[in-house]
C-alpha positions as CSV (number, residue, x, y, z in Angstrom):
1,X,56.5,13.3,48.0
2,X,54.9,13.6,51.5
3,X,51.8,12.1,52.3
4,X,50.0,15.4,52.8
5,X,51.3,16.8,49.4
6,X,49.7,13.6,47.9
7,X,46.2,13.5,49.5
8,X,46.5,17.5,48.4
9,X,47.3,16.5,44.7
10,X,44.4,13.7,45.0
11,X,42.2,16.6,46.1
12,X,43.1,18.9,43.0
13,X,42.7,16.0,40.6
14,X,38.8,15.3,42.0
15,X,38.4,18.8,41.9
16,X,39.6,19.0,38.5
17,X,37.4,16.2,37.3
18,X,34.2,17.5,39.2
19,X,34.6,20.4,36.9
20,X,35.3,18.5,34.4
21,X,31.9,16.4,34.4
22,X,30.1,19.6,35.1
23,X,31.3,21.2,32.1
24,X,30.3,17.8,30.2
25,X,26.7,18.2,31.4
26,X,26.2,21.6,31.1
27,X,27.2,20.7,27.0
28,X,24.8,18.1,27.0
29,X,22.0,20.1,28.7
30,X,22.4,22.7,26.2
31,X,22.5,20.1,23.1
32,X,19.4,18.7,24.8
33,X,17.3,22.1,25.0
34,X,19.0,23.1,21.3
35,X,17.5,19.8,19.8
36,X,13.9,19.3,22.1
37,X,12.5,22.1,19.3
38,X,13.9,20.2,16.8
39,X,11.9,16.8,18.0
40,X,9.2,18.3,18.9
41,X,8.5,19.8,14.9
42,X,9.6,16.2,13.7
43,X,6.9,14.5,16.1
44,X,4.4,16.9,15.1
45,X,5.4,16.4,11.3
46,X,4.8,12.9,11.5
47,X,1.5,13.3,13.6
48,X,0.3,15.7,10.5
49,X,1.5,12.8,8.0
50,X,-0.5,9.8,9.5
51,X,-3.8,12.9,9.8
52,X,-3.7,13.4,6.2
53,X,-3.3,9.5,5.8
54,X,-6.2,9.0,7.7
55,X,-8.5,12.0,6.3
56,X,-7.9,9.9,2.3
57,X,-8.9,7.2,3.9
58,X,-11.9,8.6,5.2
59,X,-12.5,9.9,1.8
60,X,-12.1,6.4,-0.1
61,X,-13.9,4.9,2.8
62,X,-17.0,7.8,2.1
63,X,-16.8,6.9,-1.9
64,X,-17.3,3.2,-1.2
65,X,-20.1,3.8,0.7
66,X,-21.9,5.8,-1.8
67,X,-20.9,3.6,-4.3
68,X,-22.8,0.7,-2.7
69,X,-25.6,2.3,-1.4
70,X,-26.5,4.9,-4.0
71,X,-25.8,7.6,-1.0
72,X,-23.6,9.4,0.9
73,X,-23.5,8.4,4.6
74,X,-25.3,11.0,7.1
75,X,-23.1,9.7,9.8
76,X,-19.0,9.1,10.2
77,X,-20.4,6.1,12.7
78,X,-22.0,4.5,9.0
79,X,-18.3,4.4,7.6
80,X,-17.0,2.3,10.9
81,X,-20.1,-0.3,10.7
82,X,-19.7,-1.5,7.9
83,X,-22.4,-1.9,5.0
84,X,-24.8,-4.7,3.8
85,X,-25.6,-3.6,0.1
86,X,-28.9,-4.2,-1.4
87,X,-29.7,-7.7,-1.8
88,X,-26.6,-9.2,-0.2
89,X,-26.5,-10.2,3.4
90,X,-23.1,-10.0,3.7
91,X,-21.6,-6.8,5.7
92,X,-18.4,-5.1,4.2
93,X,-16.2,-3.3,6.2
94,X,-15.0,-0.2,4.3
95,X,-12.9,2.0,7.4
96,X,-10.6,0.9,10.0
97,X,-11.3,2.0,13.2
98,X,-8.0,3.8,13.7
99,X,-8.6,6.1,10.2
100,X,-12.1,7.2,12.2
101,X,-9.8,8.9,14.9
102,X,-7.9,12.0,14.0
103,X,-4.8,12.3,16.0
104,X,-4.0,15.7,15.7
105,X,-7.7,16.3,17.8
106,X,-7.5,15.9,22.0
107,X,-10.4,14.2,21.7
108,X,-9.6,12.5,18.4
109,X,-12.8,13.2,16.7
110,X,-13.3,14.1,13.4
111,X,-15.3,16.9,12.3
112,X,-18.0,16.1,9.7
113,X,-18.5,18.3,6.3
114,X,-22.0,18.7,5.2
115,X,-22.0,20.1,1.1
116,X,-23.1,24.1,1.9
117,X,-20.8,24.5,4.8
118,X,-18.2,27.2,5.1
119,X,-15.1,25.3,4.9
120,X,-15.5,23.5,1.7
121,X,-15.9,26.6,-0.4
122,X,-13.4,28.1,1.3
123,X,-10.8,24.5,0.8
124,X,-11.9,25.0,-3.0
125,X,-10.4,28.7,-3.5
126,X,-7.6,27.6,-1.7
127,X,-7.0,24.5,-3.8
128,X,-7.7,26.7,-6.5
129,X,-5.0,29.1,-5.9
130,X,-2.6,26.5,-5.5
131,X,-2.9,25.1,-8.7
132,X,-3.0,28.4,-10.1
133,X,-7.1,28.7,-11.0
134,X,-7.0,25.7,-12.4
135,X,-11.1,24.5,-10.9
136,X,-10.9,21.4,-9.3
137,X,-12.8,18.2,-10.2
138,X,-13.8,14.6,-9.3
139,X,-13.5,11.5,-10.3
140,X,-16.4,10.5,-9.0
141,X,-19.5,11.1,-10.6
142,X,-22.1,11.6,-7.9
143,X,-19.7,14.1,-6.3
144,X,-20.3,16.5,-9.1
145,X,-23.6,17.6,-8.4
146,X,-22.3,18.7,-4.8
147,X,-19.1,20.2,-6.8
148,X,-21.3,23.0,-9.0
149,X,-23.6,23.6,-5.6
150,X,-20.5,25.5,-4.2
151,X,-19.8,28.9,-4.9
152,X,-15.7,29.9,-4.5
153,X,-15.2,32.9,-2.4
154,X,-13.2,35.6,-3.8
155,X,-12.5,37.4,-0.4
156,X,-10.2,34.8,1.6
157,X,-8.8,36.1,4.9
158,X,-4.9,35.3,5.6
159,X,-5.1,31.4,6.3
160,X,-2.8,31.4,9.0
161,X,-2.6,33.2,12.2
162,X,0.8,31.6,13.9
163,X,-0.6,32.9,17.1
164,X,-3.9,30.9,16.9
165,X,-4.2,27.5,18.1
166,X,-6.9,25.8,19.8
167,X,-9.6,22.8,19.0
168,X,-13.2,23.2,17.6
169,X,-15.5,21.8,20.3
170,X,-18.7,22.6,18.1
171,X,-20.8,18.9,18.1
172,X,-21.5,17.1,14.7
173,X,-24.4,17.6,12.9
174,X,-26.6,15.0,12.0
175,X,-28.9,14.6,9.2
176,X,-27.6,15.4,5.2
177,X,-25.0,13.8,3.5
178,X,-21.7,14.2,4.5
179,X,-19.0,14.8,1.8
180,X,-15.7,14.9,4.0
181,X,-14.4,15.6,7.4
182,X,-11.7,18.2,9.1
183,X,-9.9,18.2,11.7
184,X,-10.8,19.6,15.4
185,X,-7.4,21.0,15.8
186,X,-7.0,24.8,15.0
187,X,-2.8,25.2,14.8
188,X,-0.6,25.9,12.5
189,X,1.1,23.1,10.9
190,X,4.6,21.9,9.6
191,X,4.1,20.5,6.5
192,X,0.8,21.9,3.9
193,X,-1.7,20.8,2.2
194,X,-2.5,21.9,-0.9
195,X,-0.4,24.9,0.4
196,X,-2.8,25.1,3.2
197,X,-0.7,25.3,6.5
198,X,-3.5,24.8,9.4
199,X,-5.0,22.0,10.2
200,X,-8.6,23.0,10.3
201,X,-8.6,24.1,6.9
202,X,-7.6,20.8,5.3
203,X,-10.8,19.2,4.1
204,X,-10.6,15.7,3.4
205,X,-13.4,15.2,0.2
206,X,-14.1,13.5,-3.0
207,X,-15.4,16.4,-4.5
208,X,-11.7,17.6,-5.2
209,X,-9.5,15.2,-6.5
């Protein structure tokens, strides 16, 4: 073989392989884009799982504190101090700081649920319908008398508009008892609660459970 036929047949076998490795990365770019959806709903799944962790802890945290001081807290910030009982001196820390974040919310912030607001007699027809009209109940005693204050509402829009998705800026309000909290975050979600499927309509609440 001449020299110039072999630095031709060099020449076809790097063309070959350029085409070769283009090929291969135009395969992988595709498998990349074909599974980014794929991680993005798993990330989002587990985001929605440690949420929900957080919101029962919120709620245990909220039954301790009534527990001990006869009354529910007026303010999420009472949960993250810490309480002294009556007649101890001793302060007992009843929520980790990282259950007071939500981390489906930009700004992580929890909203708080008074008793008459919207949302909880709205979560109890929902619950209510997922356990086929079976009326929910509480374990805990001094829950019940916020439990018969709420009235079910037989009119429920569709839960879920897959379109909407935003966060509830709307500040906290302060002053009367606070029985749960929500999240800020307005999407639709991956997994359910209670058959509920966006985030802003899972209340987190001793009064149900």
């Amino acid at each position: 073989m001449t020299k110039s036929h072999s630095n031709k047949a060099r020449r076809h076998e790097r063309g070959y392989t350029l085409v070769a490795l283009l090929a291969l990365m135009t395969i992988m770019a595709l498998m990349a884009m074909s599974a980014a959806p794929v991680m993005r709903q798993q990330t989002q799944r587990e985001l929605e799982k440690e949420s929900i962790a957080r919101g029962e802890e919120v709620v245990e945290a909220i039954v301790r504190y009534t527990r001990l001081m006869n009354a529910p807290p007026t303010e999420l910030q009472q949960l993250l101090d810490g309480v002294t009982p009556p007649g101890s001196i001793k302060k007992i820390q009843i929520l980790r700081p990282s259950a007071g974040r939500d981390p489906l919310s930009k700004s992580g912030e929890w909203k708080v649920v008074h008793p008459n607001d919207k949302v909880v007699g709205e979560f109890q027809d929902r619950v209510m319908k997922y356990t086929n009209g079976v009326i929910p109940d509480t374990r805990e005693a001094f829950f019940k008398q916020f439990a018969r204050q709420i009235t079910g509402l037989s009119d429920l829009k569709q839960e879920t508009d897959k379109n909407e998705c935003g966060e509830d800026s709307e500040p906290n309000t302060a002053g009367g008892p606070i029985i749960g909290v929500v999240s800020r975050n307005r999407c639709a979600s991956v997994i359910t609660y209670y058959g509920i499927d966006r985030h802003d309509l899972w209340v987190f609440t001793p009064l149900f459970r």
